[in-house]
N, C-alpha and C positions, 0 to 999 in steps of 0.2 A: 804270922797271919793277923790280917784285923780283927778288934776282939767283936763281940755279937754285936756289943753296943754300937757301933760304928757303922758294922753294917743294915742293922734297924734304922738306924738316919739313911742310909741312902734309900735301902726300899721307901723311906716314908717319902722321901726325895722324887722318886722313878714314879711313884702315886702320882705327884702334885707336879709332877709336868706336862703327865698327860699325852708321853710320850709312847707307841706302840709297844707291847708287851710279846713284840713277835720272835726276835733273836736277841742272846745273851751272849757273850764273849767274854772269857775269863782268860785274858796274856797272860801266860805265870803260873798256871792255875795252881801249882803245888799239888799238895792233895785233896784240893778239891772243896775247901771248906764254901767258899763263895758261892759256887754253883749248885752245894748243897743247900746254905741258907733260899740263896734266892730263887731254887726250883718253887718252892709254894707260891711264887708271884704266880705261877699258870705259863711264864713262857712257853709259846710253842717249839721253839727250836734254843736250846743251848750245847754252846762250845766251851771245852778246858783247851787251851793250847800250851802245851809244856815242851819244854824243850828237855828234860831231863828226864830219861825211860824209866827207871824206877820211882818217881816223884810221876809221873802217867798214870806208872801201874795200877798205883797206891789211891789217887785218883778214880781210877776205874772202877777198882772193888768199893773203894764209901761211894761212888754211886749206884753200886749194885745194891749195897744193904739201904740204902735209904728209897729205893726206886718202889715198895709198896709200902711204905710207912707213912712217908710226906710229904714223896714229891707230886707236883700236877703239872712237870711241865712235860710237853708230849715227846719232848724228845731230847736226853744229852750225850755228846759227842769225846770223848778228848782224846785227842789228836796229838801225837809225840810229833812236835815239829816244831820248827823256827819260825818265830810272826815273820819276820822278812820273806820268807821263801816261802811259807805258807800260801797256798791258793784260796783265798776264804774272803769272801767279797766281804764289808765292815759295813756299808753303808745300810743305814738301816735298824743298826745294830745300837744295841748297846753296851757298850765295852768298858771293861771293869780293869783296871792297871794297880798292885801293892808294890809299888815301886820295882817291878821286876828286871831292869838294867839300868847301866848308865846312861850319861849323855850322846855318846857314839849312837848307840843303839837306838835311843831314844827320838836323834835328829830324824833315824832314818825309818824311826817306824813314825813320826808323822810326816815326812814325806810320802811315806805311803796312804795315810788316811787323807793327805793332798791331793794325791794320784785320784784315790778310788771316787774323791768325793767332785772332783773334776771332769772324771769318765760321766759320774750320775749327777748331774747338779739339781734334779728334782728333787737328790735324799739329803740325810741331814743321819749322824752321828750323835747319841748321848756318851758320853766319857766322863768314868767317874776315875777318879786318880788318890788315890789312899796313900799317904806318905808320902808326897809329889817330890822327890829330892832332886830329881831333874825336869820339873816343869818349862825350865826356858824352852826348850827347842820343842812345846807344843803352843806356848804363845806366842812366838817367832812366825811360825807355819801359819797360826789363825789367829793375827792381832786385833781383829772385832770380834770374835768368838764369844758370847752371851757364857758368863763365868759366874760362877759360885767360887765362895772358899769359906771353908768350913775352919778355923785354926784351933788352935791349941797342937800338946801332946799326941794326941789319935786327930792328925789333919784330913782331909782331904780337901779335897774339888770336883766340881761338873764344871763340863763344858759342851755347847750345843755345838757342835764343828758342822756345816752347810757351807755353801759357795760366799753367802755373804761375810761370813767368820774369815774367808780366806784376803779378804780386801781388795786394794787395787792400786 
């Protein structure tokens, strides 16, 4: 998992974008630590999307024990399911990736944030990518995409994905 520090840059990151505070999507989510930390942003709507049922589970209960402690966001979800097959519109959203597959996987999950964000061209995608080990096949998909990179040891990235990100 990202250590706190890591993810303290990005909330300070999601601050100073200025980016809506309305959906959170956590691909991977494990057990949940991300969508723990960043419930006290106030999200109205967050998503864990795991694909592995006991890494769900496990997920579910720390969001049970931390749900009157500290969270304020009005609502979280997680979901034992595959982002591919997933029914979960993204647009809008801001979406949080710890490197949770390979490149296969990867092509085709930004083919899909291609898809959704071509169905909506009025929305726009924040994506934050934590240990980006297969970052090519999301700047392939969106090579004007408005990018950050964070380096060192504990990396990440943002990237604003919208219709203009997608080029021409």
């Amino acid at each position: 998992p990202a250590p706190y520090r890591v993810l303290a840059d990005i909330a300070d990151h999601m601050r100073e974008t200025g980016f809506p505070l309305h959906t959170f999507v956590d691909v991977g989510c494990g057990a949940g630590r991300p969508l723990a930390f960043f419930s006290s942003l106030g999200f109205e709507r967050m998503v864990g999307i795991e694909i592995n049922p006991a890494a769900a589970e496990q997920a579910r209960q720390n969001m049970d024990r931390i749900r009157k402690t500290w969270n304020r966001a009005g609502r979280i979800d997680i979901l034992t399911a595959d982002i591919l097959t997933a029914e979960i519109d993204l647009t809008g959203a801001i979406v949080y990736l710890a490197n949770p597959f390979g490149r296969a996987t990867m092509q085709a999950f930004a083919a899909k944030l291609k898809a959704q964000i071509l169905a909506r061209p009025s929305q726009s995608i924040l994506l934050y990518y934590v240990l980006p080990l297969q970052v090519e096949p999301l700047v392939e998909a969106f090579p004007r995409a408005e990018r950050q990179i964070v380096g060192g040891l504990e990396s990440w990235q943002s990237f604003r994905l919208d219709e203009a990100a997608i080029g021409g």
